[in-house]
C-alpha positions as CSV (number, residue, x, y, z in Angstrom):
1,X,8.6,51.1,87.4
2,X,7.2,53.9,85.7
3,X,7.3,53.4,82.1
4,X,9.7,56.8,81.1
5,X,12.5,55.0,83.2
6,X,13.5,52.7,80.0
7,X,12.7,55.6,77.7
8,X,14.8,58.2,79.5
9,X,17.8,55.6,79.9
10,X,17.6,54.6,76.8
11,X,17.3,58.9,75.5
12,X,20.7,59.7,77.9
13,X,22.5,56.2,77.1
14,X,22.8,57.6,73.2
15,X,25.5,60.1,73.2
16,X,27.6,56.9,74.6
17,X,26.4,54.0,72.8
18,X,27.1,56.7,69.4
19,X,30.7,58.0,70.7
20,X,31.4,54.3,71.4
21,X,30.6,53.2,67.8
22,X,33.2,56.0,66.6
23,X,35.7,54.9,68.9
24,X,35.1,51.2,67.9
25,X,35.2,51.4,64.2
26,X,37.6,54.8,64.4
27,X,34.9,56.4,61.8
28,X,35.3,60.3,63.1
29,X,33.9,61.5,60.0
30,X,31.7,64.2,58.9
31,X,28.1,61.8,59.1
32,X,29.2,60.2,62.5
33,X,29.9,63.8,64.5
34,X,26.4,65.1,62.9
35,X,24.8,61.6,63.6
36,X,26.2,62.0,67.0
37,X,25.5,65.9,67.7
38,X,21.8,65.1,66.4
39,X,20.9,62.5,68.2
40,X,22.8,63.3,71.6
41,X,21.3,66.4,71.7
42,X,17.9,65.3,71.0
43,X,18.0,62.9,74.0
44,X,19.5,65.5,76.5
45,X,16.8,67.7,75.4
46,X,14.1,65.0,76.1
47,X,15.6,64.3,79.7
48,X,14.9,68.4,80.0
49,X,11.7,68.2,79.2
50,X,10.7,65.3,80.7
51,X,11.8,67.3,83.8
52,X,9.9,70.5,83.1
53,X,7.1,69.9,81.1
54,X,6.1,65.2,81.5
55,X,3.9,63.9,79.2
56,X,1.5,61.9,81.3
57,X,1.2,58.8,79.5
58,X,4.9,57.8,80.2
59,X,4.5,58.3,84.2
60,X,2.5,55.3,84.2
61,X,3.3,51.9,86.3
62,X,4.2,48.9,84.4
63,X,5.8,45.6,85.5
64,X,9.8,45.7,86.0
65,X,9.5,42.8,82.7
66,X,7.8,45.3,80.6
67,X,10.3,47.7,81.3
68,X,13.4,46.2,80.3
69,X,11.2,45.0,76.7
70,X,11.0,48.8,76.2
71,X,14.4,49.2,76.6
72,X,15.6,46.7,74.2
73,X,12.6,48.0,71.6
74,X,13.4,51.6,71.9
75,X,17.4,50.0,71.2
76,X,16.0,49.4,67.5
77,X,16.5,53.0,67.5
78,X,20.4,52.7,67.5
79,X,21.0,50.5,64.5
80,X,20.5,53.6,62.4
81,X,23.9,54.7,63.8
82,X,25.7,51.4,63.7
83,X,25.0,50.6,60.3
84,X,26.2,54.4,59.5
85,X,29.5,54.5,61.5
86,X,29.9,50.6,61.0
87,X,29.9,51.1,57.1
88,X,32.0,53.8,57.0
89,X,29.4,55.9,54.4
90,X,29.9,59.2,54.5
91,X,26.7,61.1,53.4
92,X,27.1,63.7,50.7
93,X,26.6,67.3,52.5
94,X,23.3,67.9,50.9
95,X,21.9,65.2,52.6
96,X,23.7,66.1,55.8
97,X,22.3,69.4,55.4
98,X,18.4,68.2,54.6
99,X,18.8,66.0,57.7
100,X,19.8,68.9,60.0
101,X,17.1,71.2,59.0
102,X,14.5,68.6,59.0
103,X,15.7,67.3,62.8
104,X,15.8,70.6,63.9
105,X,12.4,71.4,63.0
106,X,11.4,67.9,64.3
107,X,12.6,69.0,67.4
108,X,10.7,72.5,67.5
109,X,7.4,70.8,66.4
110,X,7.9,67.8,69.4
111,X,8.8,70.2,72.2
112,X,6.8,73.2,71.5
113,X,3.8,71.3,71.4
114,X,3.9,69.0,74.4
115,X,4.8,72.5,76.0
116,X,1.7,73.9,74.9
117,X,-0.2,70.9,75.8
118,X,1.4,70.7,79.2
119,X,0.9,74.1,80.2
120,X,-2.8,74.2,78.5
121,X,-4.2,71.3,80.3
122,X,-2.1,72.3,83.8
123,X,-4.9,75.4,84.0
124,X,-7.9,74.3,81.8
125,X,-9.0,70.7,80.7
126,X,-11.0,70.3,77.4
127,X,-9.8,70.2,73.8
128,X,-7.0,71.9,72.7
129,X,-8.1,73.6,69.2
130,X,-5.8,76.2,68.8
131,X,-1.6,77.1,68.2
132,X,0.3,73.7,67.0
133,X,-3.2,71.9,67.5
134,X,-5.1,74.1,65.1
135,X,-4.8,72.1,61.9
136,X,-2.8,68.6,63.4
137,X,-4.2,66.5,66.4
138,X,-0.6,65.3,66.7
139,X,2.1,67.7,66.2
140,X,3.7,66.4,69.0
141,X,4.3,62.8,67.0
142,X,4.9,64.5,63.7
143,X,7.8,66.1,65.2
144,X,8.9,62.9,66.2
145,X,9.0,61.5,63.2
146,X,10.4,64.2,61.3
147,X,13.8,63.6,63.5
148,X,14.1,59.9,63.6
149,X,13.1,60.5,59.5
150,X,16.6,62.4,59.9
151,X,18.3,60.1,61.3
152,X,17.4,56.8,59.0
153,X,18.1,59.5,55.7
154,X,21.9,60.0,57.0
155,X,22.6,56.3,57.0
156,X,20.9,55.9,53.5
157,X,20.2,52.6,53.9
158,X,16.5,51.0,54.3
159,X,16.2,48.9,57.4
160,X,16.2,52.6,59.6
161,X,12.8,53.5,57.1
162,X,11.7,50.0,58.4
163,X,12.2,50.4,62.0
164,X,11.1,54.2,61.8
165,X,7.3,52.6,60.1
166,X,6.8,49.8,62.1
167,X,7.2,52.5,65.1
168,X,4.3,54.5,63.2
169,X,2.4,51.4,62.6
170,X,2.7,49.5,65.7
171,X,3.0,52.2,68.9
172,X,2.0,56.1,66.8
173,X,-0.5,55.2,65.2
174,X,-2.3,53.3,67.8
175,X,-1.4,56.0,70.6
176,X,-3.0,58.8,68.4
177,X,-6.0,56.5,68.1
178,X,-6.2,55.8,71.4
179,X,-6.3,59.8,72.1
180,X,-8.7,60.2,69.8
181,X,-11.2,57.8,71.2
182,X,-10.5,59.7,74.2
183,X,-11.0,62.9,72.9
184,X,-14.6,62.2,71.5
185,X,-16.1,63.0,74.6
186,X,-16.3,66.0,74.1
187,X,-19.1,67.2,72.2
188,X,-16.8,69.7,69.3
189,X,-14.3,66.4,68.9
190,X,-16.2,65.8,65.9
191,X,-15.9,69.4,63.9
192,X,-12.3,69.9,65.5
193,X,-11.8,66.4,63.7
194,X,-13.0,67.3,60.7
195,X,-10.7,70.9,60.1
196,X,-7.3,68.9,61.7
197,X,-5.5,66.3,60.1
198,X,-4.5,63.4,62.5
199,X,-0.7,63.5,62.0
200,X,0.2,65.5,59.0
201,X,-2.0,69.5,59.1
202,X,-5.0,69.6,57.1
203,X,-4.4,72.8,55.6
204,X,-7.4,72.9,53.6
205,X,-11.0,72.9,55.2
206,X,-13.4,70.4,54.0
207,X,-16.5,71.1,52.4
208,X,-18.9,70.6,55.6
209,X,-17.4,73.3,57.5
210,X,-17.2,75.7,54.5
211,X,-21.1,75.0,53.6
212,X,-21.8,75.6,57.5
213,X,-20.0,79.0,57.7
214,X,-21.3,80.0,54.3
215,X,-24.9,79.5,56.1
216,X,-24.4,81.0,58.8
């Protein structure tokens, strides 16, 4: 099977596993509908863009075995809303409201710049340098992070901070490694590398590159 068969299950099978933690433990309050709206929404919107714009890394064959262990890893993803609904917390509306905006700009930063990957490499291979690219070589996995940061801060409880970094440790950081190896074929790799910051933006330009312009 192609590896984003478990990931796209597991993306459309949320709004139901969620709406059936509500049901079970009758918790219809105010941090389970915006858990639920959230996260639902983000995995519709995944299945859309999966559709319109794939990444290719997640079209690739793997064994039927490996498959169904993706599925039950990416499932680490829902015990941020069982222990929420489960526990009955309610999150103060502060916190409801930080987790909103930082999920929806999670969202914008993930989509926008697999669109502008997708659509970048369809008509012209070679190092993206510019747009979401220009200052992080991984906007695409910052984004992700910022919403599944949302999602572990409306449970306020640790083990969804745990999951979250051992997901950064163990599959995005390696991944953007990986990508970087691959990008450093190409010969400007090396000064792109050194004005972009590998997930978070380097918003300041290091001393090489300002020495080289001042020369020039």
């Amino acid at each position: 099977m192609k590896i984003n068969y478990p990931i796209n299950f597991h993306k459309g099978l949320t709004f139901l596993i969620v709406l059936g933690l509500m049901v079970l433990y009758d918790n219809f309050t105010i941090g389970a509908w915006v858990y639920l709206a959230l996260h639902s929404t983000y995995g519709f919107l995944w299945l859309i863009k999966d559709t319109i714009f794939p990444d290719k890394q997640w079209e690739q064959e793997i064994p039927t075995v490996q498959g169904i262990i993706t599925f039950f890893i990416l499932g680490l993803y829902w015990i941020a809303p069982f222990i929420l609904i489960s526990s009955g917390t309610v999150p103060p509306l502060p916190l409801v409201a930080a987790a909103i905006v930082l999920n929806i700009v999670g969202v914008f930063l993930h989509f926008t710049s697999d669109a502008q990957k997708y659509y970048t490499l369809k008509y012209k291979t070679g190092l993206i340098t510019e747009g979401f690219f220009a200052k992080c070589r991984n906007t695409n996995y910052l984004g992700e992070v910022l919403i599944y940061l949302a999602f572990a801060m409306l449970t306020q409880h640790w083990l969804p901070f745990l999951i979250l970094g051992l997901f950064i440790a163990m599959i995005f950081v390696p991944n953007m490694n990986k990508k970087d190896k691959s990008l450093s074929r190409y010969p400007d790799f090396e000064e792109y590398k050194e004005r972009s910051g590998l997930l978070f933006p380097k918003l300041l330009i290091s001393r090489n590159i300002q020495e080289e312009k001042t020369t020039a």
